[in-house]
Structures are given as C-alpha cells and as structure tokens.
C-alpha positions as CSV (number, residue, x, y, z in Angstrom):
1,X,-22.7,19.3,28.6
2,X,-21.2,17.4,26.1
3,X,-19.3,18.3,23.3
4,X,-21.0,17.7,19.4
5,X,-19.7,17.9,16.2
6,X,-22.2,18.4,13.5
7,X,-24.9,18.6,15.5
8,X,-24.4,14.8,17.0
9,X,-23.1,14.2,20.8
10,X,-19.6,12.7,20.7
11,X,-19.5,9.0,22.8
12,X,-16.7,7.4,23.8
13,X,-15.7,4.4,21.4
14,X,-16.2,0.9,23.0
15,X,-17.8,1.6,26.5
16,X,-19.6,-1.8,26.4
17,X,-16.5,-3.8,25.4
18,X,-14.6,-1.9,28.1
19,X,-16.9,-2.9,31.2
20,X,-16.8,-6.6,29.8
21,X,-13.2,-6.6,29.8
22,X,-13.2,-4.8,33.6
23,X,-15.5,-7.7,34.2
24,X,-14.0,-10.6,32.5
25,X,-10.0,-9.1,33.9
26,X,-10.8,-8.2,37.4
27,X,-9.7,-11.2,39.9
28,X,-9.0,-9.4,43.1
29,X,-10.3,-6.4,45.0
30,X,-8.4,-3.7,46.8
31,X,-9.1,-4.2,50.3
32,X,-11.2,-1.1,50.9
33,X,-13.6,-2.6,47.8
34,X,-14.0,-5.4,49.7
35,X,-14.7,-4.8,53.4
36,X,-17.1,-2.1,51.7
37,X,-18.7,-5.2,49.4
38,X,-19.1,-7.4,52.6
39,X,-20.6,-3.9,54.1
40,X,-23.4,-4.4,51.5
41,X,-23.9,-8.2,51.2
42,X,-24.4,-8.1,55.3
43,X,-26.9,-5.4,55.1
44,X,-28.7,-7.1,51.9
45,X,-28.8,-10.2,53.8
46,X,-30.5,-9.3,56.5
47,X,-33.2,-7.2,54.5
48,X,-33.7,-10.4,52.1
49,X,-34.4,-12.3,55.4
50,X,-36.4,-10.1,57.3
51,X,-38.3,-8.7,54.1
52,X,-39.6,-11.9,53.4
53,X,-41.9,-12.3,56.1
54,X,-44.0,-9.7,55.0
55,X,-47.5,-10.9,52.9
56,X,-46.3,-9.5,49.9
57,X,-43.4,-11.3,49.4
58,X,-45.7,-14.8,50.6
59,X,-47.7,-13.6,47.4
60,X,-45.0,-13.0,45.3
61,X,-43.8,-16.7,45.8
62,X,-47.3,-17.8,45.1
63,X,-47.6,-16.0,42.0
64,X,-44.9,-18.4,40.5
65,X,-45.1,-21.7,42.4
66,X,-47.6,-22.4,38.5
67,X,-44.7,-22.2,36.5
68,X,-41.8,-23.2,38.8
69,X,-38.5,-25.0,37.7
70,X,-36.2,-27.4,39.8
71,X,-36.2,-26.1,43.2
72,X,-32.5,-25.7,43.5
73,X,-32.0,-22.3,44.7
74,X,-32.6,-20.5,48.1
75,X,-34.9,-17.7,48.9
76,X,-33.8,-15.9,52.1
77,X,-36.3,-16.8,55.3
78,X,-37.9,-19.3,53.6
79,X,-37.3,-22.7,54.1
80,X,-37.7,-24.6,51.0
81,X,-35.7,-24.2,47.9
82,X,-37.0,-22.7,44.4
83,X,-35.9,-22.2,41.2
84,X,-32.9,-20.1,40.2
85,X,-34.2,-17.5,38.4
86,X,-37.6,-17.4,41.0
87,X,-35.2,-17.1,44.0
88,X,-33.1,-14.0,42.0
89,X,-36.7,-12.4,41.9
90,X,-37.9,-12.7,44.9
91,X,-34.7,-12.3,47.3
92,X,-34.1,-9.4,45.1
93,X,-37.8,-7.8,46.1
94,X,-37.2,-8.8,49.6
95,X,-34.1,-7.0,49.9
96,X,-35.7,-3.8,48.5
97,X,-39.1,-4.2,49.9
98,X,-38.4,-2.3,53.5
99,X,-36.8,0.5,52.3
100,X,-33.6,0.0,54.4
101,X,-31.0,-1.2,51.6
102,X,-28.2,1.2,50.7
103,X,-27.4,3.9,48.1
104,X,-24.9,5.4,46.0
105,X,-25.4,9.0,47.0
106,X,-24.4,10.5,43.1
107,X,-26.5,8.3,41.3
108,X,-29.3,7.0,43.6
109,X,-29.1,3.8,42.7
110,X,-29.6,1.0,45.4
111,X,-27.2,-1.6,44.0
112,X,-26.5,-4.5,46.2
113,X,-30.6,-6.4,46.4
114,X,-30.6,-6.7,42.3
115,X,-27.0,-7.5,41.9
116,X,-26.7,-9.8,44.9
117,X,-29.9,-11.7,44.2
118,X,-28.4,-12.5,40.2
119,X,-25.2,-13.5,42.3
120,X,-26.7,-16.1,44.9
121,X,-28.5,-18.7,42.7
122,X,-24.8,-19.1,40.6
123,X,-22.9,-19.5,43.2
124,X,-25.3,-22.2,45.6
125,X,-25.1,-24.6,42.3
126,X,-20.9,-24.2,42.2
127,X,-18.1,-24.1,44.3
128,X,-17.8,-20.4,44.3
129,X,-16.2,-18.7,47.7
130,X,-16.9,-16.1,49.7
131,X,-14.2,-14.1,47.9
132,X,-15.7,-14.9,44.3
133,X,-18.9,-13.8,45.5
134,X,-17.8,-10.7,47.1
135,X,-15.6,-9.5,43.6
136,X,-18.6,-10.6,41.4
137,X,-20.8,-8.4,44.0
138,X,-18.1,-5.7,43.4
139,X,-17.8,-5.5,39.9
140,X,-21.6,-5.8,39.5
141,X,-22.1,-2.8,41.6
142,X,-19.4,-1.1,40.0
143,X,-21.0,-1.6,36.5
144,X,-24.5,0.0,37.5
145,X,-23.5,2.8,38.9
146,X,-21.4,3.7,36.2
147,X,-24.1,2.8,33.8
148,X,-25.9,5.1,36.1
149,X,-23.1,7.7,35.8
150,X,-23.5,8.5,32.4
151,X,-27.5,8.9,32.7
152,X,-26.7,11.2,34.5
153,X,-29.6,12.8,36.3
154,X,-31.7,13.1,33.3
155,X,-32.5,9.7,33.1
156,X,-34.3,10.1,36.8
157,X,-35.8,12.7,36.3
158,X,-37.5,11.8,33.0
159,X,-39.4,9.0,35.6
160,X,-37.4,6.0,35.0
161,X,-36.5,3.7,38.7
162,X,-32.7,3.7,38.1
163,X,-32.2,1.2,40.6
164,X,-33.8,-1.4,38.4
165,X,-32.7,-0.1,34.9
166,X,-29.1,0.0,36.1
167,X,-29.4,-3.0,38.1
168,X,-30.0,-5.1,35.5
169,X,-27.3,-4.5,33.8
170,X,-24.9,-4.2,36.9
171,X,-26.8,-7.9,37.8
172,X,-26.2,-9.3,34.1
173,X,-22.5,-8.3,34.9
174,X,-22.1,-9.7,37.9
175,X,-23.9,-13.3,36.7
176,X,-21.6,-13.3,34.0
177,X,-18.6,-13.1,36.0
178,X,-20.0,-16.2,38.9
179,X,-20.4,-18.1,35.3
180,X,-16.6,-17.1,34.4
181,X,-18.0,-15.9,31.0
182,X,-15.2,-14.5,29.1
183,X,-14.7,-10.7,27.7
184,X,-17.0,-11.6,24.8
185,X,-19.6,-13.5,27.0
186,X,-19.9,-10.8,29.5
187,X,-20.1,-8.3,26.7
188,X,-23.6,-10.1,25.3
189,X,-25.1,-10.4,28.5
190,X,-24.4,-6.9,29.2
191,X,-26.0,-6.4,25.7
192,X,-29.0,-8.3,26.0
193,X,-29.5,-6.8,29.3
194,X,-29.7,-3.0,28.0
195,X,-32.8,-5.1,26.1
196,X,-34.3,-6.0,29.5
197,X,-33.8,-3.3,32.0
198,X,-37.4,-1.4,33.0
199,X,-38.7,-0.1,35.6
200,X,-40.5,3.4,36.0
201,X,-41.2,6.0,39.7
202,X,-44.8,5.8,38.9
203,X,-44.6,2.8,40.9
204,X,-43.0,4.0,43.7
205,X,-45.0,3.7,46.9
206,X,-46.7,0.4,45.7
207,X,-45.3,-3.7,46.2
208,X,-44.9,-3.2,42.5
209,X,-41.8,-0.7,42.9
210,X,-39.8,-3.6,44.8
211,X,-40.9,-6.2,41.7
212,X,-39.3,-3.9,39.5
213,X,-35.7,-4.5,41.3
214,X,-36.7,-8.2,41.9
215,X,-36.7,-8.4,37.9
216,X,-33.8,-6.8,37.2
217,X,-32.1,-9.7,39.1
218,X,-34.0,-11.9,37.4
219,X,-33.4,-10.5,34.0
220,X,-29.6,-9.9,34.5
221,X,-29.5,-13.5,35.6
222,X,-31.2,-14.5,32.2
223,X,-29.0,-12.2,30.4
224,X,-25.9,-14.1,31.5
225,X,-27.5,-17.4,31.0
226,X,-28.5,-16.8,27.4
227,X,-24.9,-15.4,26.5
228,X,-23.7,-18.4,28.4
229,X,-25.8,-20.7,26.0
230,X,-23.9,-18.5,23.0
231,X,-26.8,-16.0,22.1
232,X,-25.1,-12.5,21.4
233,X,-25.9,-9.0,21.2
234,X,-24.7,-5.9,19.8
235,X,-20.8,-4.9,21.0
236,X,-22.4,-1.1,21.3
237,X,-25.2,-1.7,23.7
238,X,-25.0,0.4,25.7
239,X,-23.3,3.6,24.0
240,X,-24.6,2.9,20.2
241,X,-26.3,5.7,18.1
242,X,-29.7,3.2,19.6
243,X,-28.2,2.0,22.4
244,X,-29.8,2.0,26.1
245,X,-27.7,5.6,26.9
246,X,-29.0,7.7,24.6
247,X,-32.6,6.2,24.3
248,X,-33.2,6.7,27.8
249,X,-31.5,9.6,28.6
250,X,-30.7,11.3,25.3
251,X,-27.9,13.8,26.9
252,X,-26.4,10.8,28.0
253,X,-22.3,10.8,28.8
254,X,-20.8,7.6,27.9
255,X,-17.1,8.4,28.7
256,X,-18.3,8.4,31.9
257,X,-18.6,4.7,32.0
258,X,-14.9,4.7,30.9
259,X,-13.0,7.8,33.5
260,X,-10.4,5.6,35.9
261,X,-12.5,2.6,35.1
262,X,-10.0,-0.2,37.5
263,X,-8.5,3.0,39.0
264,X,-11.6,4.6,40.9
265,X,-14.0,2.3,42.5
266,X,-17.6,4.4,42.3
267,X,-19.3,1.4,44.2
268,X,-17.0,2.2,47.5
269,X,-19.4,4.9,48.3
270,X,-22.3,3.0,48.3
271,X,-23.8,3.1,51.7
272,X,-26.1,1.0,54.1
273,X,-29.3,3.1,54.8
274,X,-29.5,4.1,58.8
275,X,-33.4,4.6,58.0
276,X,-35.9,2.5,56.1
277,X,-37.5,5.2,54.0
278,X,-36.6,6.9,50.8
279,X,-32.8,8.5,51.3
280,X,-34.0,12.5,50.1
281,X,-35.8,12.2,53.6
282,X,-32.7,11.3,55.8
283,X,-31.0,14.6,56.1
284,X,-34.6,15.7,56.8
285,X,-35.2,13.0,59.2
286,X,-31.5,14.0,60.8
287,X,-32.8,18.4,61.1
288,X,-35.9,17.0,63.0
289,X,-33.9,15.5,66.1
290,X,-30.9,17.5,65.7
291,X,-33.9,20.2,67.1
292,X,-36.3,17.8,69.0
293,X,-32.8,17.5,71.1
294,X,-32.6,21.7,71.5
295,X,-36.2,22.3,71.6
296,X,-38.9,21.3,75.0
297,X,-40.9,18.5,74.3
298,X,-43.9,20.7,74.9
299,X,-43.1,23.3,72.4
300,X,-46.6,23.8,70.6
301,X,-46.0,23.6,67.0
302,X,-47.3,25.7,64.4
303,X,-45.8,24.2,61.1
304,X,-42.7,22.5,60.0
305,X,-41.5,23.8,56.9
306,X,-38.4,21.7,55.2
307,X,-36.4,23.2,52.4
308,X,-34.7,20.8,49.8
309,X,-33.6,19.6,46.3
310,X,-36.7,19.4,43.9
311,X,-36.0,15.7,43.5
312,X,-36.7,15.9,47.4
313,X,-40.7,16.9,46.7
314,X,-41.0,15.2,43.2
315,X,-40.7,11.7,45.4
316,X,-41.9,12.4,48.7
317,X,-44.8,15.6,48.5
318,X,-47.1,12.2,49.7
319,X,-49.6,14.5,52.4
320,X,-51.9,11.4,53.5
321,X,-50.0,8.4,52.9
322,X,-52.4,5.7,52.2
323,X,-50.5,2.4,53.8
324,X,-46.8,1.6,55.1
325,X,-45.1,1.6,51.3
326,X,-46.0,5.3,50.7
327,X,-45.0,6.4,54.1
328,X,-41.5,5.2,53.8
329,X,-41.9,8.0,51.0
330,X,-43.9,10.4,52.5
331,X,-41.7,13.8,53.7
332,X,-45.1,14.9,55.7
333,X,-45.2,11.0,57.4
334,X,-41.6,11.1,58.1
335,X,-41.3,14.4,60.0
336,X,-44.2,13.9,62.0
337,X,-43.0,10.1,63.4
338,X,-39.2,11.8,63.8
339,X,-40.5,14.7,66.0
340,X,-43.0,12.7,68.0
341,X,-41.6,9.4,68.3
342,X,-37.9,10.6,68.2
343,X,-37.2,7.5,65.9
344,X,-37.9,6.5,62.4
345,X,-37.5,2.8,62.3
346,X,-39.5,-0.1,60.7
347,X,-42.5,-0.1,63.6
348,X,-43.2,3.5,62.5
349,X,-43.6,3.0,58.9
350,X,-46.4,0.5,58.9
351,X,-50.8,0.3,57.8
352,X,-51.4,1.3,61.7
353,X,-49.0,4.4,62.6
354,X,-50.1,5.9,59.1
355,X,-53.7,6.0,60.2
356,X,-52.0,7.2,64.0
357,X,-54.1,9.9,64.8
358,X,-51.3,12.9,66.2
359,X,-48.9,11.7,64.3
360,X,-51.6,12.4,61.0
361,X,-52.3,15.8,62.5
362,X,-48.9,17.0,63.1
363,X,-48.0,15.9,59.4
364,X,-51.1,18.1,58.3
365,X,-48.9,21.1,59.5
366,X,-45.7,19.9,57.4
367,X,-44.7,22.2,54.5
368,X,-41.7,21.9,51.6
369,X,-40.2,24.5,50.0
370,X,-38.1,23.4,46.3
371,X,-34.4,25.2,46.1
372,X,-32.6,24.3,43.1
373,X,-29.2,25.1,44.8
374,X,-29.3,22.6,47.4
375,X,-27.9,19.0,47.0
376,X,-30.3,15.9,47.1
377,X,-28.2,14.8,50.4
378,X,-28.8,18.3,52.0
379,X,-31.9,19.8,53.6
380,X,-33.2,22.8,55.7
381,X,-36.0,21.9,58.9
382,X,-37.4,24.8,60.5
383,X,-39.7,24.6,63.4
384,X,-42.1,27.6,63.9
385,X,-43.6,27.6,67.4
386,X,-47.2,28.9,67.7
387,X,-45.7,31.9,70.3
388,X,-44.2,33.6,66.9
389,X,-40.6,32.0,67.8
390,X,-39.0,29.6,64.7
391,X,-35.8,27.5,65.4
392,X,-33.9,26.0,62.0
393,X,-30.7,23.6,61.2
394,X,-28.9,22.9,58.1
395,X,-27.9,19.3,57.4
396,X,-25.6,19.1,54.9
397,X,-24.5,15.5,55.4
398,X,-27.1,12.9,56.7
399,X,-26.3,9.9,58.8
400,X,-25.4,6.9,56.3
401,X,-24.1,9.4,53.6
402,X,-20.1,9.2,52.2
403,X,-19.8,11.9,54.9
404,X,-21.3,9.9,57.9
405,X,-21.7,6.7,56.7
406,X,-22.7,3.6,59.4
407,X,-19.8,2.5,61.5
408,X,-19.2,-1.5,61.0
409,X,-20.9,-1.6,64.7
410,X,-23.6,0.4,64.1
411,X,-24.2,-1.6,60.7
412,X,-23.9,-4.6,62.8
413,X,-26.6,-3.5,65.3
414,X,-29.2,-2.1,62.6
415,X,-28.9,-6.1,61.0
416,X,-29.0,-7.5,64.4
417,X,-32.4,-5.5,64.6
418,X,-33.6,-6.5,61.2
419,X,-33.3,-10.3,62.0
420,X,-35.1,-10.0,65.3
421,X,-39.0,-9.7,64.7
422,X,-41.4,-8.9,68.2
423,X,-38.6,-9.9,70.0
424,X,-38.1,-13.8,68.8
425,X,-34.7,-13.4,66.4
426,X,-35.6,-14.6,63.0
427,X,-32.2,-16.4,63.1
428,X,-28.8,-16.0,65.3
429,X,-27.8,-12.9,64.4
430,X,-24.9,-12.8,65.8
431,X,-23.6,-16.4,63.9
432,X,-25.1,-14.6,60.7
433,X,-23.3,-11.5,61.3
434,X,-19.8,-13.4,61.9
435,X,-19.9,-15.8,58.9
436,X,-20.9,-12.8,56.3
437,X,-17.8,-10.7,58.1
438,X,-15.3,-13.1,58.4
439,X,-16.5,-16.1,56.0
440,X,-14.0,-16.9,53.0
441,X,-14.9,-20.4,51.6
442,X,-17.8,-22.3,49.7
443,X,-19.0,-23.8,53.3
444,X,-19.1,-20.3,55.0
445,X,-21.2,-19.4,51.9
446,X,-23.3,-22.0,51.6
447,X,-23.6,-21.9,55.9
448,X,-24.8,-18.6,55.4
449,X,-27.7,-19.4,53.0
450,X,-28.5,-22.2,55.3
451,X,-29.0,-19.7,58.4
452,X,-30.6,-17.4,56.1
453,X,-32.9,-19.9,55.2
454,X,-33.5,-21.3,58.7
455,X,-32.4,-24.5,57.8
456,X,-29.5,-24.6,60.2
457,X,-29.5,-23.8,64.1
C-alpha cells in the first residue's frame, strides 16, 4: 500500500529523469546481465525467424507494402529489406506471434520481441556491435519491467497487455540509447512514449494480440526518433500527478522504478519460455507429466481438475478453443495435448489438433478451481480416475521459471527446433546459434541478420 498524506499517494521525485540517466550512464553490463541478454536475443531471434513464415505475418507485411519507406531494414525470414520502422513492427509480432518468447515471472511482461525489434533497425544503419546491442537490449528490458514494477499487478488486472504498454517504453529506451541520445534525449523519448503505449487482453487469443507488441516497437522506435529530431516531452512522464503510472494503474508505486536502480538488475530473471503457450499454463503443463510419468497410460479418466492463481482462469478458462492462437491460451487445450501426447510443442497448438477429436473430448472433462493464495507460477493437477481413485502434484516452480530456468543447452536445442520447419532447417542453426553466443563486432551482427534473413549460406 502506499503511503498518502492528505489524502494524495506520495511518488518518488524524478523517476522519469532517473531511468534516462540509467540509460544515458550505463556503458557496460555485469557479466551475468549479459550472458542472460544474449539468453534472450538468441531465443527472440529464432522466434522472429520462424514466426514469420506463418500467413499472418505474410499479411501483416502486405498491409504496409502501400505506405512503405526506403527499404533499409531487415525483417527476420524474409528476404528483402523494408523500412525501419515497418521491420520494428513486424519482427516484433513475429517474435511474439508463437507464444514461445520469454517472461519476467513478477511482472509478466515478455520483454525482449518489442525491445529487440526497436533495437535492430538502429543498429543495421550504424556501426553498432554486438556488445552495444546486447547493453541497449539490457537496459531496455530493464526499463519495462521496472515500469512494469510499479503497476504493479493492478495495471493487469484492470485488462491492459503489459507486454506492449511496458514495452514501449522499455523499446523507446532502448532506441534511444542505439541513437546515443543523451540524459535529456532519452528522457523525451521515454516521455512521448508513455503517450504511445496501448494495448489491451481483450485481444488476447487473436493475430491482433501479437500487433499490439509489434507497435510498441514501432512506437518506442518513433519515440526515440522524434526526441532525436528535438521534440520533448514532459520530465514527469511517467510518475506526474497525469502521468502514465497513475492513469493506468491509479495505486501505482513509482519508487519502485527507482529501488537499487544500477545495483539490482530485474531483467536477469527474465526467462526463455520451454513451452509456446501462455506461461500461467506451464506449471500446469509440468503437474500433467510429472503424473502421466506415475500413472498407466490406460488409466480411464474421469476429470482433471487444476487448482491455480485467479489470473490463471481470467486468461486461459478458453473450453473450445476456436483455432491455434486461443489454444496456446486455452488451460482445457493444454491439459488434454500434455496428457495424451506427452508434449506441448508448436505441432500441438495448431487449426488441426484443436479440432483433434480425443484430444477435444478429454479437454471437455478439464475443470479449474481459483485459490487466491497460490502464486501465478504455481499450480495444483489432480487426476481422478473413473474407479473412484484421484492422484495430485504440486508444482511450485515450472520449467523455464527463475527456479528452473532453460539450461544454455536446452535453450540451444528449443532454437535449433524453432529454425527447422517439417524437417528442412529454415537456416543453419547451429552457425545462427554460434554467431548470436559468441558474436562481438558489427560483422557478427550484421552476419547474423544476414542468416536470419536467408541472405547468407
């Protein structure tokens, strides 16, 4: 709760100005910062590559090939070039579009696709290194989650996508810093960003949800730009009496933007997804084999019921998902794929095993229970057999959480996956995989975008 005098919450003086400086002041990373930022710009890279080749990312592009600028700017898995603030968009979408990006557990934002995206266009015009892209990926990740931070959880709740309100200003950040804006320039685009960052949950379970993170790259890249070109904004942005904080979550914490800010990295926990649907349904996913592995195969089910978080039903109650976007969000979908197929990967989350006909049945006999005392990243699975007999687990820490998070291999394997599509790999994996790892200069960046873009053998 916070503290009030008078009847008005008490903010902490200057928590705009004090990201811009973090921003503007920050030239090196500790070393766990950055093996975790190259964690996240591997993972995002593959998902930008293999979530272009799906239609709705063909139809995004087509939606803006009227109005196009110089094509000067690469869009991952797609050959030719577009224009900056196009390719932000659309690798942006693409890296959110299958579900399998990563999360900051406390905040439930998926940084990297929005901030990355804002990132790429900057530095494919410049000389920028692998090192400059990997701090400005840092300290753009670092400002949206602890944007996200002080919402609080209010701020989700009250239906707004946090991923794309956050990650427009974590983008606008981390533009600003790949333009070597100063503490004032970084301080307007973060400004005129809080004036651009949208995105509501209504939309999640449609193309539309991913477009909403695809702007907030695009918008935090045009934030950056304008303050480049001089245009300012208000100093309190983001903690003013009107200011993005307490207009959209009016309970709002600002001081929390501030606590160890250069000290205590938040973005370290950020973690690669180790399955493409919504995270509430990982520790979920995790109950189901922990007893598919303890149970016989032929056990004859009765129902399923799964205990969790409210957020956990608020996202995911979807009974009869309609096509592959919902299921990556339905709990009912999920369960049923996990127990019968005894995987949850990309193949099982399409238009066809939706409409599978067991796997529909079985999530027919999938029931949730809301418990207020349990933790988004925890979840209760009990399997009641038709012969009476019932068999539960508690996950209290699911694969790909701060607890358990990926191992580099197993990260390595799940992108390895990602860039191979029926068995033809999209590009050399293992090439990609080494340059984003090991790369340091501008030609192991720009080599990089060149696989990505299948432009290079």
């Amino acid at each position: 709760m916070l503290n009030r005098i008078d009847g008005a919450p008490r903010t902490a003086a200057g928590a705009t100005l004090a990201l811009a400086r973090f921003v503007a002041e920050t030239v090196s990373l500790p070393a766990a910062v950055e093996h975790a930022a190259r964690r996240c710009f591997l993972n995002i890279l593959a998902n930008m590559i293999a979530g272009s080749a799906g239609p709705e990312i063909g139809r995004l592009l087509k939606a803006h090939e009227a109005f196009a600028g110089a094509p000067t700017a690469t869009v991952l898995g797609v050959p030719h070039k577009v224009d900056p603030t196009t390719a932000a968009l659309v690798n942006s979408a693409s890296g959110n579009i299958l579900d399998f990006d990563d999360t900051h557990p406390a905040t439930l934002i998926h940084p990297t696709a929005p901030v990355l995206a804002a990132i790429l266009p900057i530095a494919e015009r410049g000389d920028a290194s692998m090192a400059d892209v990997l701090l400005a990926l840092a300290l753009g990740s670092e400002v949206a989650i602890r944007v996200g931070r002080a919402l609080g959880r209010e701020h989700y709740a009250a239906g707004w996508h946090i991923t794309a309100t956050c990650g427009t200003i974590g983008a606008a950040a981390a533009a600003a810093k790949m333009l070597r804006l100063d503490e004032g320039g970084v301080r307007d685009a973060i400004g005129i960003a809080c004036s651009q960052a949208a995105g509501i949950a209504e939309n999640f379970g449609s193309t539309t949800k991913s477009i909403g993170v695809g702007s907030a790259a695009r918008n935090g890249l045009y934030a950056a730009l304008y303050a480049e070109a001089g245009i300012g904004a208000s100093p309190t942005a983001l903690e003013g009496q009107k200011g993005y904080l307490r207009v959209t979550a009016p309970n709002s914490e600002s001081a929390r933007i501030t606590r160890r800010l250069g000290d205590n990295w938040e973005s370290i926990d950020t973690s690669p997804k180790p399955y493409p649907t919504c995270v509430f349904l990982h520790p979920v996913i995790d109950g189901i084999f922990e007893l598919r592995r303890k149970l016989s195969n032929d056990v004859e089910i009765d129902r399923i019921v799964v205990t969790g978080h409210p957020l956990l039903l608020a996202v995911t109650d979807r009974a009869l998902p309609k096509d592959g976007h919902e299921a990556k969000l339905s709990l009912h979908h999920s369960v049923a794929v996990a127990w019968k197929r005894g995987k949850v990967g990309l193949p099982d989350l399409t238009d066809d095993a939706v409409h599978d006909r067991d796997l529909r049945h079985l999530a027919g006999r999938v029931f949730a229970i809301a418990d207020e005392a349990m933790s988004p990243e925890t979840a209760r699975v009990r399997v009641e057999s038709r012969d009476g007999k019932s068999h539960d687990v508690l996950v209290e820490a699911a694969r790909g959480s701060v607890q358990r998070p990926l191992t580099d291999d197993e990260l390595f394997k799940k992108c390895a996956d990602l860039l191979e599509q029926d068995g033809s790999p999209i590009v050399s994996a293992a090439a990609l995989v080494s340059l984003c790892w090991q790369g340091m200069s501008h030609a192991d960046f720009q080599r990089i975008l060149d696989l990505g873009a299948g432009r290079a053998g």
